[in-house]
N, C-alpha and C positions, 0 to 999 in steps of 0.2 A: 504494500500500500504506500508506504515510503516512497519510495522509488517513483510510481505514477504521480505524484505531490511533485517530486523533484524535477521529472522530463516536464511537465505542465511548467513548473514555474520557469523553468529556462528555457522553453518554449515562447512565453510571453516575454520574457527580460530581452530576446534576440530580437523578438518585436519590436521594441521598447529601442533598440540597439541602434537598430535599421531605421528608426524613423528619427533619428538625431540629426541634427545639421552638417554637423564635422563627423568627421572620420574621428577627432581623436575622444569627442563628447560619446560615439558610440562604445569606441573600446573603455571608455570611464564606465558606461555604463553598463557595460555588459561584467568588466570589474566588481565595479560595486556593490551593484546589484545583484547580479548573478554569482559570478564564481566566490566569492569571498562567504558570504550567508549561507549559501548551499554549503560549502566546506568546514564552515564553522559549526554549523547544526549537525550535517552528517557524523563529525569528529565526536558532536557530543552525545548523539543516539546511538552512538558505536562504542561507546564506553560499557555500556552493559554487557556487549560480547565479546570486546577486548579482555573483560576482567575474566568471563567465564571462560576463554581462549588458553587466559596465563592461569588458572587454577586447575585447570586439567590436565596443561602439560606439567605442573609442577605435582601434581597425583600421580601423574605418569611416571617422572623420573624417580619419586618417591618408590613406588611401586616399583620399578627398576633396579634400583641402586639398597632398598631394602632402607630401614630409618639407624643408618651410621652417622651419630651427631657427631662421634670422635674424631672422623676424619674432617680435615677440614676441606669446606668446598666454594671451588673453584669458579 
């Protein structure tokens, strides 16, 4: 569902882009507007599957490497 949110809204911002006056007012705005917010939001609704990403591989190596606190790791 994400995703359809994200192609819509950079959909309309390219709109947004192309109806500027300058060349450089569009690439501001397609900046701006577009790529900056989308990447800031995605980074932050990606946090919840980043953390469960690093808690499984770290179950993983656990479960690997057996629970040796003595050694020291690397």
């Amino acid at each position: 569902m994400m995703w359809i949110v994200a192609i819509a809204w950079m959909y309309v911002v390219v709109l947004m882009a192309a109806t500027e006056s300058s060349v450089l007012g569009g690439v501001l705005t397609l900046l701006f507007f577009g790529v900056l917010p989308l990447s800031l939001l995605s980074y932050f609704f990606g946090a919840k599957g980043r953390r469960a990403r690093h808690k499984e591989r770290v179950e993983k190596m656990v479960r690997k490497n057996g629970d040796r606190r003595d050694e020291p790791r690397l």
